[in-house]
TORTILUM-726457 format. One record per residue (C-alpha): residue number from 1; residue in one letter; x negated, y negated, z. Coordinates in nm, 4 decimals. Each point is the difference from the previous one (the first is absolute). Layout:
BEGIN
{r NUM 'a' {X Y Z}},
...
***
This chain:
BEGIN
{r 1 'x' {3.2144 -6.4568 7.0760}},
{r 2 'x' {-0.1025 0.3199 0.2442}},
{r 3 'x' {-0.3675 0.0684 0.0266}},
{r 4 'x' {-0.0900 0.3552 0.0213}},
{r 5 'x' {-0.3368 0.1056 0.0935}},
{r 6 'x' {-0.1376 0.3455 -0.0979}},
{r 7 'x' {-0.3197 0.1238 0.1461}},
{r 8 'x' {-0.1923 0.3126 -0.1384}},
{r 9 'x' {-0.3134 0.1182 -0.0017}},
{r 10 'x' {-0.0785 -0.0330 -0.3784}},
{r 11 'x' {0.0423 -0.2325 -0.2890}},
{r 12 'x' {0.0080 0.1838 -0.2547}},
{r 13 'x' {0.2050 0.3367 -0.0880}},
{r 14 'x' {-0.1125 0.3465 0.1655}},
{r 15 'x' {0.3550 0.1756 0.0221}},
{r 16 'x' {0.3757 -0.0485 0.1035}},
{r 17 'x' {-0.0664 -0.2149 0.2791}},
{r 18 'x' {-0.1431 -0.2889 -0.2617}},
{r 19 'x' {0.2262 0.0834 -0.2534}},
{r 20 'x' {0.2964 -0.0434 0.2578}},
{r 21 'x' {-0.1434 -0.3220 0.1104}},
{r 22 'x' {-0.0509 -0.1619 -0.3502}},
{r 23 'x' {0.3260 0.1476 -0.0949}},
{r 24 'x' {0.2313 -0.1266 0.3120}},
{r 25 'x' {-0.1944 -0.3688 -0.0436}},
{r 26 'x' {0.1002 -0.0249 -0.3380}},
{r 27 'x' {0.3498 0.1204 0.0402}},
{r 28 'x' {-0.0258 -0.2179 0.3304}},
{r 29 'x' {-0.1361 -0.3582 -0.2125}},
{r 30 'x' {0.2780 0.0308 -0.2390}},
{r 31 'x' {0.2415 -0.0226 0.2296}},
{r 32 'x' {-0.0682 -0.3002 0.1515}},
{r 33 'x' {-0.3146 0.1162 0.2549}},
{r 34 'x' {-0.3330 -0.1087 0.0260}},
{r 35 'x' {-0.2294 0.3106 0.0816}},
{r 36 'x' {-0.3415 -0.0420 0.1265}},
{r 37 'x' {-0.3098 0.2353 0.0202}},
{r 38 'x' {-0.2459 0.0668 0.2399}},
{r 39 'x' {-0.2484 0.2503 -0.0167}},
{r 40 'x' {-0.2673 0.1679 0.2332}},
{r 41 'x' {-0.2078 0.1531 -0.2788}},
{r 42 'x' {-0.1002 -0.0040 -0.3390}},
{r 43 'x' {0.0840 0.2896 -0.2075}},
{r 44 'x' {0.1891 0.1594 -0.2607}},
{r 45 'x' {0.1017 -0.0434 -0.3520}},
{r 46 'x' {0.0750 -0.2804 -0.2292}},
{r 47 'x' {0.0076 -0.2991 0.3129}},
{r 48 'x' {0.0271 -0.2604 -0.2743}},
{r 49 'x' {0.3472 0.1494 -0.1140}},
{r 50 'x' {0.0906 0.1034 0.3799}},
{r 51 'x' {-0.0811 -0.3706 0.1154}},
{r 52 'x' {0.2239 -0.1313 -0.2843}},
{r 53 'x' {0.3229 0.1297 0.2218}},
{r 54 'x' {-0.0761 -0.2269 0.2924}},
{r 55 'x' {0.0787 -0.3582 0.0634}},
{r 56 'x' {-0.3312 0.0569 0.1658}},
{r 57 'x' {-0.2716 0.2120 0.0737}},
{r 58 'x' {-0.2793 -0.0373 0.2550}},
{r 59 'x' {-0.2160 0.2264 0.2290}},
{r 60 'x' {0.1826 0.0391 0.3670}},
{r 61 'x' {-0.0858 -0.2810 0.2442}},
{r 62 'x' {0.0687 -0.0353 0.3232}},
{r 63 'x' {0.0836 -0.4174 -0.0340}},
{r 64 'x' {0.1558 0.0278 -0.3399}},
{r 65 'x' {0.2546 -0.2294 -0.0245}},
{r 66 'x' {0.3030 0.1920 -0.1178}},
{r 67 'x' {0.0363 0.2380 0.3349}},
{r 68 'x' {0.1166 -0.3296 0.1359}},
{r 69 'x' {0.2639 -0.0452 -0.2254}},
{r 70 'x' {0.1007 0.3173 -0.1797}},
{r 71 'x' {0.3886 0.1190 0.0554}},
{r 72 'x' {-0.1593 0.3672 0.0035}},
{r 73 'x' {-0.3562 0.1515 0.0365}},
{r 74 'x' {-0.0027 0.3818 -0.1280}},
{r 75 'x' {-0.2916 0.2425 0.0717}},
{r 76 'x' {-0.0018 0.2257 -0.3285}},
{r 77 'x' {-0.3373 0.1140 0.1879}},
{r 78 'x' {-0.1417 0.0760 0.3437}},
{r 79 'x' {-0.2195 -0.3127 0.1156}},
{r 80 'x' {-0.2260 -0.0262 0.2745}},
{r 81 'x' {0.2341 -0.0615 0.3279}},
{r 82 'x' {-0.2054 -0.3095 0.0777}},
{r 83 'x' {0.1455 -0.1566 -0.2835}},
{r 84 'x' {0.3817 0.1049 0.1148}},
{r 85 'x' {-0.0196 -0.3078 0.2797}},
{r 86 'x' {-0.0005 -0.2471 -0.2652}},
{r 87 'x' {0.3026 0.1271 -0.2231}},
{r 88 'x' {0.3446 -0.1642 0.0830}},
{r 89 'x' {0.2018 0.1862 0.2552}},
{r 90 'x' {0.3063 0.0929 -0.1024}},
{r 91 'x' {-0.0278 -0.0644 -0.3490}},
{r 92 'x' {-0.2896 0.2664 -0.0621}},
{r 93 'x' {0.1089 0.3516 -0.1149}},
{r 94 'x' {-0.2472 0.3303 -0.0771}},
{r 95 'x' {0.0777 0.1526 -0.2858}},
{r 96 'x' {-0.0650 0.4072 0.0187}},
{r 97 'x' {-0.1016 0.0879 -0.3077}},
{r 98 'x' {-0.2212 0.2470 0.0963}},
{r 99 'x' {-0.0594 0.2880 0.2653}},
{r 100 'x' {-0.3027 -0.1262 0.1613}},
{r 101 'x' {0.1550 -0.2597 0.2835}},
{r 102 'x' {0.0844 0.3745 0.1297}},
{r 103 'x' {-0.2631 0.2540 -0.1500}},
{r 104 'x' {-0.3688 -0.1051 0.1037}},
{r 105 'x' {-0.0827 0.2269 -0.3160}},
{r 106 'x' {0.2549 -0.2010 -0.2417}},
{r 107 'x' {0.1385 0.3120 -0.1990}},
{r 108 'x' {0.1987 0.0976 0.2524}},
{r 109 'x' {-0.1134 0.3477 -0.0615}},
{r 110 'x' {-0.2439 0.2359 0.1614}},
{r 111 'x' {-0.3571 0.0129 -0.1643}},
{r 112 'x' {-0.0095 0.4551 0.0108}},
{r 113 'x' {0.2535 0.0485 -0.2383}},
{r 114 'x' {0.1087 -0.2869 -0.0944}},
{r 115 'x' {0.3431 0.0890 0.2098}},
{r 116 'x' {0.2360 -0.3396 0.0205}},
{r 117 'x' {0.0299 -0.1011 0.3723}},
{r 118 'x' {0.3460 -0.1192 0.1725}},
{r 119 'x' {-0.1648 -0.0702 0.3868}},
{r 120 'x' {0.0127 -0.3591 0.1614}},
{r 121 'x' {-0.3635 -0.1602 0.0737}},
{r 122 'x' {-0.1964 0.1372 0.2683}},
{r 123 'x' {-0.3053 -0.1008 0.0585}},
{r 124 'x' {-0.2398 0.2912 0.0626}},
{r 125 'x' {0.1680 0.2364 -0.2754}},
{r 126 'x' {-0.0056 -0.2667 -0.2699}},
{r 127 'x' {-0.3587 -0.1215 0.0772}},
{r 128 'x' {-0.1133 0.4046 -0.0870}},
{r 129 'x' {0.2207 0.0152 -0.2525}},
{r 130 'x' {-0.1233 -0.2914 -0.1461}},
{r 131 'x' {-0.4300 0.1149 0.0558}},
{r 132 'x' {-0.0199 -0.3424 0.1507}},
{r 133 'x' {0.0103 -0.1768 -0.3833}},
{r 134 'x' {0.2205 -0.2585 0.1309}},
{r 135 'x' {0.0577 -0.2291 0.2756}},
{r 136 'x' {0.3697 0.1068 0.1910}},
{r 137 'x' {0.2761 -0.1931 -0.1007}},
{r 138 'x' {0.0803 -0.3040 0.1781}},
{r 139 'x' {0.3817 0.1637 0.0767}},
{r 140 'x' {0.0559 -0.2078 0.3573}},
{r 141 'x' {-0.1062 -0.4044 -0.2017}},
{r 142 'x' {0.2463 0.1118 -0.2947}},
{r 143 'x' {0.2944 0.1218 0.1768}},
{r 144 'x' {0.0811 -0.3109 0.1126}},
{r 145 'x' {0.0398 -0.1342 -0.3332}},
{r 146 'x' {0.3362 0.0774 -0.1813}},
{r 147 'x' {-0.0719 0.2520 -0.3301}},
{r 148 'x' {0.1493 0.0280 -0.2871}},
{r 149 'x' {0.0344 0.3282 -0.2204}},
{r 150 'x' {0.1435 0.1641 -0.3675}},
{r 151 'x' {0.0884 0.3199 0.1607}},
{r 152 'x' {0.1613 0.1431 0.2458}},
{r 153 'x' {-0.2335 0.2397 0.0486}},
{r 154 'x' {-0.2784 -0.2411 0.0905}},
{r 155 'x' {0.2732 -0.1794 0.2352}},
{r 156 'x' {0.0055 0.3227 0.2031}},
{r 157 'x' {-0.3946 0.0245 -0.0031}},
{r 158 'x' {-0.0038 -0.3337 0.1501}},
{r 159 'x' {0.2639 0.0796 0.2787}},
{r 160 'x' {-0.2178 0.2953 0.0389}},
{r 161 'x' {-0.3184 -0.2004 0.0604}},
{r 162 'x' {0.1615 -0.2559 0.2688}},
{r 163 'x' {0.1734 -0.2473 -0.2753}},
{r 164 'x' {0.3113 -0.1487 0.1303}},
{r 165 'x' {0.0740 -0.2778 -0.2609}},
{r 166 'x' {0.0100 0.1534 -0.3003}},
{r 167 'x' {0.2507 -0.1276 -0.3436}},
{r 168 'x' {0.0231 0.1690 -0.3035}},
{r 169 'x' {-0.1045 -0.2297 -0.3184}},
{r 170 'x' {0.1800 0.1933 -0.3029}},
{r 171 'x' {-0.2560 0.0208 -0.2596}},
{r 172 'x' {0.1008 -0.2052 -0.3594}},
{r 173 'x' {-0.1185 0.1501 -0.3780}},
{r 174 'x' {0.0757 -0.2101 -0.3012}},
{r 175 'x' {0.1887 0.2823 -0.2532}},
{r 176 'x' {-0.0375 -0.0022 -0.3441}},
{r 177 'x' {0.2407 -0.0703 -0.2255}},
{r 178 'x' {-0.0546 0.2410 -0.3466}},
{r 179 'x' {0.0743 0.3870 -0.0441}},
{r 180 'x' {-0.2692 0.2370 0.0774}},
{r 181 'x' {-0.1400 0.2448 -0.2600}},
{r 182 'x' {-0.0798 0.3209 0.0939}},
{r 183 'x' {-0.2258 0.2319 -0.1539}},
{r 184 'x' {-0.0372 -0.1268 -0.3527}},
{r 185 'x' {-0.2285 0.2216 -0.1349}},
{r 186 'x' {0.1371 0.3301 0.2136}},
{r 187 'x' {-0.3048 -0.0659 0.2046}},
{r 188 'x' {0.0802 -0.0517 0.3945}},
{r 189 'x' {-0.2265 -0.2914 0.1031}},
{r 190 'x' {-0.0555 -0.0086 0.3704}},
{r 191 'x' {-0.1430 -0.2608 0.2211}},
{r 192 'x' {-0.2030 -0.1104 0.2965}},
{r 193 'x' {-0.0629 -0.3240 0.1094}},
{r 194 'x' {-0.1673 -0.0885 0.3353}},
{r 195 'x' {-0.3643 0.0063 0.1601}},
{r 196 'x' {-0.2026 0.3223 -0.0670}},
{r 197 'x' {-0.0515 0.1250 0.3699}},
{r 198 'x' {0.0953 0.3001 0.1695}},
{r 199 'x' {0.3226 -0.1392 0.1508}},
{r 200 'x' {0.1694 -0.0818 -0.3305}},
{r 201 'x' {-0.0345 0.3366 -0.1016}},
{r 202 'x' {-0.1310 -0.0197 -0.3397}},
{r 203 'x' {-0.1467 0.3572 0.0624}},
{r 204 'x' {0.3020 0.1517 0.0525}},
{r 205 'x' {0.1474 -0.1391 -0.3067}},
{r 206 'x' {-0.3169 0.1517 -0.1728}},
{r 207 'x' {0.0591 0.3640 0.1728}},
{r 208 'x' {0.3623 -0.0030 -0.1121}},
{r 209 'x' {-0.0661 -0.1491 -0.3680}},
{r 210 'x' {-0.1870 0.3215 -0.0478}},
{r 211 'x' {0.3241 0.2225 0.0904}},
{r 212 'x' {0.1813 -0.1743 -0.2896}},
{r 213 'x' {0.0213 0.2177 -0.3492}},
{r 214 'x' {0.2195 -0.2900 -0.2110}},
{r 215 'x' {-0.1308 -0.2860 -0.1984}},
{r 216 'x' {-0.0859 -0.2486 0.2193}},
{r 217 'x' {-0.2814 -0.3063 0.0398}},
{r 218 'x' {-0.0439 -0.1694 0.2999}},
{r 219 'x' {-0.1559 -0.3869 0.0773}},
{r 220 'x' {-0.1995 -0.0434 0.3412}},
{r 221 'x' {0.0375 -0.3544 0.0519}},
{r 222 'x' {-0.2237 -0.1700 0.3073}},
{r 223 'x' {-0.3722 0.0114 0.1480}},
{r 224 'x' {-0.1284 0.1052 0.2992}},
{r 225 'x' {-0.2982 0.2221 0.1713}},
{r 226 'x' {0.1769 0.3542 -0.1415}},
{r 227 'x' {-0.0610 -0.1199 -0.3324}},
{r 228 'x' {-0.3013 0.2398 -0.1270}},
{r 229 'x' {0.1218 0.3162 0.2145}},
{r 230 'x' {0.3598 -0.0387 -0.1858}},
{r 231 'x' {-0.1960 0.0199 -0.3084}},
{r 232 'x' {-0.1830 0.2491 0.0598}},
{r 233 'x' {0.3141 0.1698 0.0899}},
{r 234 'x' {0.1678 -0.0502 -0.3051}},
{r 235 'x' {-0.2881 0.1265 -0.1656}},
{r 236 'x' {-0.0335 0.3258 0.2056}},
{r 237 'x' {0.3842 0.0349 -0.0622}},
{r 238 'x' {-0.0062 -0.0743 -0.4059}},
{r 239 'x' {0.2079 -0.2846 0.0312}},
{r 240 'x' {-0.2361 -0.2425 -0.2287}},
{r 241 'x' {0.2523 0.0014 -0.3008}},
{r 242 'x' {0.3026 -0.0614 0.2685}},
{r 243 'x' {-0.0862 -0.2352 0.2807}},
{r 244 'x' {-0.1262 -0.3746 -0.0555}},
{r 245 'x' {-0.1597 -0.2074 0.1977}},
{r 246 'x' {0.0962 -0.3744 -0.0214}},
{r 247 'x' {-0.2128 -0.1630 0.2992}},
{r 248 'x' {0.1329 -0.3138 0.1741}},
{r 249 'x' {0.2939 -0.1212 -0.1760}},
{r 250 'x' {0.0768 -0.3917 0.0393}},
{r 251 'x' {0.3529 -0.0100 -0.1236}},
{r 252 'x' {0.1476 0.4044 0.0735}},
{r 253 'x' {0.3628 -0.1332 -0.1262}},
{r 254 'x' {-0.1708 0.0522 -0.3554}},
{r 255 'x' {-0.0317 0.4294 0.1044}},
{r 256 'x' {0.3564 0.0181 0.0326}},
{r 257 'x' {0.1126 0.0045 -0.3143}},
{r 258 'x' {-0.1826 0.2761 -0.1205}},
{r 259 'x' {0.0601 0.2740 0.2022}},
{r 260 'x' {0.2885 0.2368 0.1271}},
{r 261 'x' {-0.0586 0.0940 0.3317}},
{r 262 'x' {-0.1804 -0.1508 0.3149}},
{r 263 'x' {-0.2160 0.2089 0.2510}},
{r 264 'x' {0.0003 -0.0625 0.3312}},
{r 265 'x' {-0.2068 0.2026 0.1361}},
{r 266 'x' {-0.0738 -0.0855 0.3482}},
{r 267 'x' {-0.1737 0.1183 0.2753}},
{r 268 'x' {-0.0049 -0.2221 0.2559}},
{r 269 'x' {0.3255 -0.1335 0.1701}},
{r 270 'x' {0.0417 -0.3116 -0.2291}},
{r 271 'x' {0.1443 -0.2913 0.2008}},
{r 272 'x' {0.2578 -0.0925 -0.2767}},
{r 273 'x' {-0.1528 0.0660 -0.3701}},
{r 274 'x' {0.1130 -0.2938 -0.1834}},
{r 275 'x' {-0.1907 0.1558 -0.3202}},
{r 276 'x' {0.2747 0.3205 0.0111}},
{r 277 'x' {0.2853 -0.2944 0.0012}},
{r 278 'x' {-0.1686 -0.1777 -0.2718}},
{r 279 'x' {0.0428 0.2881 -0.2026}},
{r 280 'x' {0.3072 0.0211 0.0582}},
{r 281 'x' {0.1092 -0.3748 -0.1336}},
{r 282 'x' {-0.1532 0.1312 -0.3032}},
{r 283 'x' {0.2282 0.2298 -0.0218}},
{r 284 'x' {-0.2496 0.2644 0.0266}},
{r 285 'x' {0.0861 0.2831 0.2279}},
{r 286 'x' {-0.2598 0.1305 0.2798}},
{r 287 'x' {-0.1112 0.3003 0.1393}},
{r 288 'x' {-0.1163 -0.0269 0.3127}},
{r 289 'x' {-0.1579 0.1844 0.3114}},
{r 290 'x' {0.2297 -0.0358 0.2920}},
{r 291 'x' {-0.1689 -0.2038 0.2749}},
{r 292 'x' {0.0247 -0.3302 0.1655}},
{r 293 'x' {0.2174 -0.2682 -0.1468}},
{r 294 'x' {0.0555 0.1604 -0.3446}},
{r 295 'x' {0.3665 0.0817 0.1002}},
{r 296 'x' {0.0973 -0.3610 0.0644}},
{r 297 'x' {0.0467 -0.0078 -0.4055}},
{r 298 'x' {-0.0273 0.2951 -0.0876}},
{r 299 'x' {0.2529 0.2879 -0.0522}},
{r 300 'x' {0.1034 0.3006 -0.2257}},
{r 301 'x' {0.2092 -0.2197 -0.2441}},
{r 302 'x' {-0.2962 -0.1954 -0.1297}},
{r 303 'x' {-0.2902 0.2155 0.0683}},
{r 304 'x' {-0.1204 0.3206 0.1777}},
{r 305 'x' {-0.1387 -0.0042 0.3582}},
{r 306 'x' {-0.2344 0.3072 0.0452}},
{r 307 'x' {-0.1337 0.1549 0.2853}},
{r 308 'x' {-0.3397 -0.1208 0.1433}},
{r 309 'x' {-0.3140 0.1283 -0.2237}},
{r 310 'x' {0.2506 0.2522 -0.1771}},
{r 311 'x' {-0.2088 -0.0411 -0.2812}},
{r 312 'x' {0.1521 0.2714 -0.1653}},
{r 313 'x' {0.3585 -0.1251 0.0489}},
{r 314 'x' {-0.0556 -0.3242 -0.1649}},
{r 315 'x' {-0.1792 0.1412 -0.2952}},
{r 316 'x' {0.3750 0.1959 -0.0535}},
{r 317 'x' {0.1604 -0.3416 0.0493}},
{r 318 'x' {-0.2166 -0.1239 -0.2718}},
{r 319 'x' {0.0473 0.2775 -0.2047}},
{r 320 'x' {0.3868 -0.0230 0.0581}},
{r 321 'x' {0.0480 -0.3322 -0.1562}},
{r 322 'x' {-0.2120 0.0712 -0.2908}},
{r 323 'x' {0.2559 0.3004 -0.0949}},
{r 324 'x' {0.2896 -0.2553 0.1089}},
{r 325 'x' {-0.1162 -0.3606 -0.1585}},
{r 326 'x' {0.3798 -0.1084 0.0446}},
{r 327 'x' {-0.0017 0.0627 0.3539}},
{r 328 'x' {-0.3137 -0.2594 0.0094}},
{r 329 'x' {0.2431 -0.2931 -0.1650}},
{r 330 'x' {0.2549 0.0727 0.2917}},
{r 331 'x' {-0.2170 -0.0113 0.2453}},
{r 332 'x' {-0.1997 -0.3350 -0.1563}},
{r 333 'x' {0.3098 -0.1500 0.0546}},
{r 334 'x' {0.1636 0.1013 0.2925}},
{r 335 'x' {-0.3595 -0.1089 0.1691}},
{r 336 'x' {-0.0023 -0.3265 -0.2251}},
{r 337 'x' {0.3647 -0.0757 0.1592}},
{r 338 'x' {-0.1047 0.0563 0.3534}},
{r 339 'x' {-0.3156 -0.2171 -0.0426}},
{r 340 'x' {0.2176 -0.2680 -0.1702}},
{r 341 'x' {0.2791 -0.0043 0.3084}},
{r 342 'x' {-0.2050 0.1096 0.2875}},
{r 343 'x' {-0.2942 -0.1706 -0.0146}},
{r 344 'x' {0.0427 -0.2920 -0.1871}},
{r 345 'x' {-0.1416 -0.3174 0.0246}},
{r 346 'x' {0.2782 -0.2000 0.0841}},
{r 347 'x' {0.0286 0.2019 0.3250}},
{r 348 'x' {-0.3412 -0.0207 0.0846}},
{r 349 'x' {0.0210 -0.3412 -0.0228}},
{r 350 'x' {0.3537 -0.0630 0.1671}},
{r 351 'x' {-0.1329 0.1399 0.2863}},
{r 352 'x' {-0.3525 -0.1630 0.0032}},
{r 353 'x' {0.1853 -0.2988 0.0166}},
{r 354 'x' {0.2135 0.0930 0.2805}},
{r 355 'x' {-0.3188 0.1009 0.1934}},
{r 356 'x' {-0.1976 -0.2850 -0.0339}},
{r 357 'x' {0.3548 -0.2013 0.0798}},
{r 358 'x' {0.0263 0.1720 0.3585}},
{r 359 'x' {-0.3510 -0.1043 0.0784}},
{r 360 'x' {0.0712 -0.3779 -0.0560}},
***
């Protein structure tokens, strides 16, 4: 049996870094592995559940046992570099979830305007960009470690930054297997899912919701600190019979069967968005703004890709499917095909295998 080690910094669920882990070890134990967690923190939702995943679960320690004989170590999380000596070379990968191994601010976008950034690290522009909130990245310690990505758009933002050994990990989504129903009651029923700050763009969704003139109700799913001033918004925007707020939802493969359409309104450069995939193995088709990794699964035959903050386009895209409900079948299941034959689990996990194989 191959032991896989994944260290994070929570143990419990935040967002899709969590939900990745806990999804990949599951996949990952029924296939033979046995996947092991260490965290650096305590945090985040539902731990019992999250710790359920893991053939084990323990706060990160320097003399813990399994470094010495895990097949392969993988850093979901930055950890301090004095911890990096005591990993197994060669068998110890850093997985790049996220944008701040390269962006000392983390949202890889600048703080006047919210404009998405596309520069490598340097040290004296990112520390003002970033008012000094966070230490700088620790770019030259993590280089030498190979990283592993979803996209090929965080590949190249790892090149950028001074990465050399970089491999592509496809991502996997388990499809479902029963027809989708669309718009029962002539109503289209939009949805968000994801943390309620600024960079998942639950604001935007709000500002083009309030463009729409069709029957529509829409379910804000996920917590976070923009919580009160999106309900105030919907308030100011007379939205209260429309828009719902759900909070922190547990199981979110229970929201998928009761809507039509899935907003993606981003704007910060998401690394991957597994949620938009997700979605998609629903056979629920997404409309998405068109930054960062979205493109890796997403394109015009099961979904629309609109241009960054075009609020006002994606409210037409919206109101487009409503006055075309067949075209929303089509696209449910051209996206539910692509899910089902590009990123399936079996392919995730032929090529896990093959991985840890090569280190052995």
């Amino acid at each position: 049996m191959k032991h896989i080690l994944y260290i994070g910094k929570y143990n419990g669920i935040i967002g899709g870094i969590e939900r990745y882990m806990q999804k990949s070890a599951e996949l990952l134990c029924r296939n033979g592995f046995s996947v092991h967690y260490r965290y650096t923190e305590a945090g985040g939702k539902n731990p019992e559940t999250f710790s359920e995943t893991f053939s084990s679960i323990k706060l990160f320690s320097a003399d813990d046992e399994i470094l010495r004989y895990a097949d392969l170590v993988i850093l979901h999380n930055i950890i301090d570099v004095k911890y990096l000596k005591y990993l197994p070379e060669k068998k110890t990968f850093f997985f790049a979830h996220d944008h701040n191994i390269y962006c000392q601010r983390h949202h890889y976008y600048f703080p006047i305007g919210r404009i998405n950034c596309h520069r490598a690290y340097n040290k004296f522009i990112c520390s003002i960009c970033s008012l000094g909130r966070n230490p700088a990245p620790p770019l030259a310690e993590y280089r030498k470690i190979p990283a592993l990505v979803l996209s090929e758009f965080m590949k190249d933002n790892l090149h950028r930054n001074g990465f050399e050994n970089v491999f592509k990990l496809p991502a996997f989504i388990k499809t479902a297997e029963k027809e989708h129903r669309f718009m029962p009651d002539g109503t289209l029923r939009i949805l968000f899912l994801g943390q309620l700050i600024r960079g998942k763009g639950a604001d935007l969704l709000l500002n083009a919701l309030k463009r729409l003139d069709i029957p529509f109700e829409c379910t804000i799913a996920g917590d976070g600190k923009d919580r009160t001033m999106l309900a105030k918004m919907v308030e100011k925007s007379n939205l209260r019979d429309k828009v719902h707020f759900a909070g922190f939802v547990s199981e979110p493969e229970l929201l998928w069967d009761n809507c039509d359409v899935f907003c993606f309104p981003i704007r910060w450069q998401e690394p991957f968005g597994l949620v938009g995939l997700e979605a998609m193995a629903h056979g629920v088709p997404v409309v998405a703004f068109d930054l960062g990794g979205v493109r890796e699964y997403l394109t015009k035959g099961c979904g629309a890709l609109v241009p960054e903050k075009d609020v006002n386009t994606a409210a037409e895209m919206l109101t487009h499917f409503y006055q075309q409900p067949d075209s929303l079948k089509s696209l449910g299941e051209i996206g539910l095909w692509l899910a089902k034959n590009k990123f399936s689990e079996e392919n995730f996990v032929n090529i896990f295998t093959k991985l840890t194989e090569s280190l052995s």
